[in-house]
N, C-alpha and C positions, 0 to 999 in steps of 0.2 A: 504494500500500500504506500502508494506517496504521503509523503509528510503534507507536502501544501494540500491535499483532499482532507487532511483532516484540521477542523476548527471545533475550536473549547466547545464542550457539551457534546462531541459525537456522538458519545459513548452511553452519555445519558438519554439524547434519542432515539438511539438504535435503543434501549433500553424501553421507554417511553412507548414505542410504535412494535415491541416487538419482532424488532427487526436483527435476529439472532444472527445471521451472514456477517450483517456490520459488524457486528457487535465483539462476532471474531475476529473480524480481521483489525479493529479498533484495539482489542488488548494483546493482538501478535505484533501489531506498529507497536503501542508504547508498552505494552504489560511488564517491561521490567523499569516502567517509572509508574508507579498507580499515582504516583500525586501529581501526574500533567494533568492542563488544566481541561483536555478532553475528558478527563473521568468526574468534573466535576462540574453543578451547574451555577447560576450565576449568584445563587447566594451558599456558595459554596459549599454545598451538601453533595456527600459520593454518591457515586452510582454502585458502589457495592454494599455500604448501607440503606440505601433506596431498596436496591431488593433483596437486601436480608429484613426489613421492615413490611413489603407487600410479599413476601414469600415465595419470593421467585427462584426457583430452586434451580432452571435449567441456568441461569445468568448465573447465579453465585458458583456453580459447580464451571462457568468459563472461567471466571476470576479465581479460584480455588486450582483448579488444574493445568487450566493454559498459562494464569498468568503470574501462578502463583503464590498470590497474594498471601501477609503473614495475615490470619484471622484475627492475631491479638495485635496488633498493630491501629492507633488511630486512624480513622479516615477524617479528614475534616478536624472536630472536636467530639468523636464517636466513635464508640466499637462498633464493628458489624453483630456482634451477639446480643447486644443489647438492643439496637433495631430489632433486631428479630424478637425479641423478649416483648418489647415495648407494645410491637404488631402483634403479638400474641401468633408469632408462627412457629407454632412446633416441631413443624419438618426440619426447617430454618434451623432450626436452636440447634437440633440433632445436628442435620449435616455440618454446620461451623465445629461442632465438637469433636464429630468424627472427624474433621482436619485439623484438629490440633488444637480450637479453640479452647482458653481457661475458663471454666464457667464459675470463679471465683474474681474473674479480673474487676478490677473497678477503677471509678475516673478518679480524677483527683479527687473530686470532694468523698470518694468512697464510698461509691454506688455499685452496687453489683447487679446483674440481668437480675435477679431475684425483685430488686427494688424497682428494676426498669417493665418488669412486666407487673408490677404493683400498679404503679402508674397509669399504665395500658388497663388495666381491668383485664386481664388475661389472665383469667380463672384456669383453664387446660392447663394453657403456658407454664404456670406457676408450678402446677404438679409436677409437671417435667423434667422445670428445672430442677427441683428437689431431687427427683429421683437419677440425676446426672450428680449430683454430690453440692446442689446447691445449697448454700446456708439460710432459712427462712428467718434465723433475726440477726443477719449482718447489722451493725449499726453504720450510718454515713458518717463525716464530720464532723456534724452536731450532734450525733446519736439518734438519727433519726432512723426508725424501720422500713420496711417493705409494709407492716400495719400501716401505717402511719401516713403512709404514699397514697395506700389503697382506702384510709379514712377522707385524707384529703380530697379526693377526686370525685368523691361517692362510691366508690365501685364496692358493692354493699357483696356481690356475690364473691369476688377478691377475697376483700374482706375478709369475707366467713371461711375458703378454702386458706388464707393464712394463718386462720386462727387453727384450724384442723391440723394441720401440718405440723404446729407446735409453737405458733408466734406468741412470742410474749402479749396478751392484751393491757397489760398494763404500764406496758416499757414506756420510759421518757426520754425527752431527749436530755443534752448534758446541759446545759448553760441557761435555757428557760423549762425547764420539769414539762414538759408535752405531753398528755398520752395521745394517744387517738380517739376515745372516748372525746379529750377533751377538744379536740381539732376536728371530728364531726358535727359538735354542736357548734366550733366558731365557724364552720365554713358552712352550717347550714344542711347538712346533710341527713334529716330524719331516718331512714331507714337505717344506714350506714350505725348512726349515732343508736335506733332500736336495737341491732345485734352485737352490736358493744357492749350493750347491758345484757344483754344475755348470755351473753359471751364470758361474763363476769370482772367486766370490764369497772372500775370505781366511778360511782354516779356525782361523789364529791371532790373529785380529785383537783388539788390545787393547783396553778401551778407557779412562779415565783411569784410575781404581783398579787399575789390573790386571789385573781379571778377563779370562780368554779366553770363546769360546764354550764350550766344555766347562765350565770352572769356573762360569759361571754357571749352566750346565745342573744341574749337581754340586748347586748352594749351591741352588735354587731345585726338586731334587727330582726330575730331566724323566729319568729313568735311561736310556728307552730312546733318548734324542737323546745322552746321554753315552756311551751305547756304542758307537753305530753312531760317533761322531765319534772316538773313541779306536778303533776300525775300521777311520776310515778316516787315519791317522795324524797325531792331535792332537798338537800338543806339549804334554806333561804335565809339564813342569821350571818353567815359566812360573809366577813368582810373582804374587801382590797386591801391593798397597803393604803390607800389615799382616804379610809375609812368608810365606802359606800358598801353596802348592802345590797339586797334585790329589792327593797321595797324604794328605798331613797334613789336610789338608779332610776328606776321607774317613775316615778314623781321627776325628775331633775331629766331625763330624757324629753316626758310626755309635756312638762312646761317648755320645753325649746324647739316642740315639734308641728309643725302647719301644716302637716298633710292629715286631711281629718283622718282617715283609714288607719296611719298610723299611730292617731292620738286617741284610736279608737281600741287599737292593739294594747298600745299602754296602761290604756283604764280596766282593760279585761284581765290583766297581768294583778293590777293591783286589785281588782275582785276575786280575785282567786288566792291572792294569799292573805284578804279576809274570811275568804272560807274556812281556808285553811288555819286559820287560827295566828296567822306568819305577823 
């Protein structure tokens, strides 16, 4: 193949259109450079992580066999295993391993495919990788889990297949006390946030500031995770460090708030922990 036929992104279009011929003769011209800029598109993501993320098993097995590629090797600012983790392709995950890939590698911040199919909601995935010798509670940088990943995002069935495998439910991270319990109710995620608690995950759990799960819920607006949680009996006495409670929060929200729906939210908050006795 002549050099001048090929211009940056070839390899990503022959990719793109299925266009397998190019696609050879693209990683027989550069395959022992994967970082020319034909392998990459213009916001510089590979084309070996593009299809180990849509699961394209006949491409990776070009770049695996023709052209070499190391699997544990960045592309970009990415593994190709973790694409595949994140896509929830399990073919994927296999064959990168079967070439050698580490299914313990991680990025800087100390993510592992484990965390990166957290993310993805890739329930299958997840199993997988466990059963390839992955760790279900690597911690990252901050100590954060693959829980954690999978509270965050909602991915409520994740989740529950983390927890089965052996996730800690109640791990934190290091430097602000996390669970995932408590980062379901701040990101609003009711389901997520329901199999937490059944999962035996702590309903009061603090974490440095203060705040509870509820009160985050409260501060962050999530009304219908704040009720079922004072439902299912929150403790509501529980201060911040800056002295606020769930009742005064509520009061001090619902006076600064003009959207009537929301000042309608607030007032139902504060009737229910005169039910409650709060």
């Amino acid at each position: 193949m002549q050099i001048s036929n090929v211009v940056p992104g070839s390899a990503w279009n022959a990719l793109n259109n299925t266009n397998y011929n190019l696609l050879h003769k693209v990683v027989k011209a550069f395959g022992e450079n994967p970082y020319h800029d034909t392998f990459m598109n213009n916001k510089r993501m590979h084309v070996f992580c593009l299809a180990a993320e849509k699961g394209n098993l006949r491409a990776l097995s070009i770049f695996l066999t023709e052209g070499k590629w190391n699997p544990n090797a960045l592309y970009g600012d990415v593994f190709p295993l973790h694409m595949a983790a994140f896509g929830g392709q399990t073919k994927a995950v296999e064959l990168l391993v079967q070439f050698g890939a580490d299914i313990h590698i991680r990025t800087a911040k100390g993510r592992n495919a484990v965390f990166a199919a957290s993310i993805g909601g890739a329930a299958d995935t997840l199993r997988a990788i466990v059963a390839l010798g992955g760790d279900i509670n690597t911690k990252d940088a901050d100590g954060g889990s693959a829980l954690l990943g999978a509270a965050a995002m909602g991915h409520t069935e994740a989740f529950r297949v983390i927890a089965e495998l052996g996730g800690d439910i109640n791990a934190r991270t290091f430097k602000s006390g996390i669970s995932a319990l408590f980062l379901a109710a701040f990101d609003g995620h009711l389901e997520t946030l329901k199999a937490a608690i059944e999962l035996g995950g702590d309903i009061n759990c603090k974490v440095n500031d203060g705040r509870t799960p509820v009160l985050a819920a409260l501060i962050q607006g999530h009304f219908e995770c704040v009720y079922w949680l004072l439902e299912q009996g929150a403790e509501t006495h529980h201060r911040t460090v800056k002295g606020n409670d769930l009742r005064k929060l509520a009061n001090f929200l619902r006076a600064r708030e003009s959207n009537d729906m929301r000042i309608r939210s607030y007032s139902r908050v504060i009737d229910l922990l005169d039910t409650l006795g709060s």
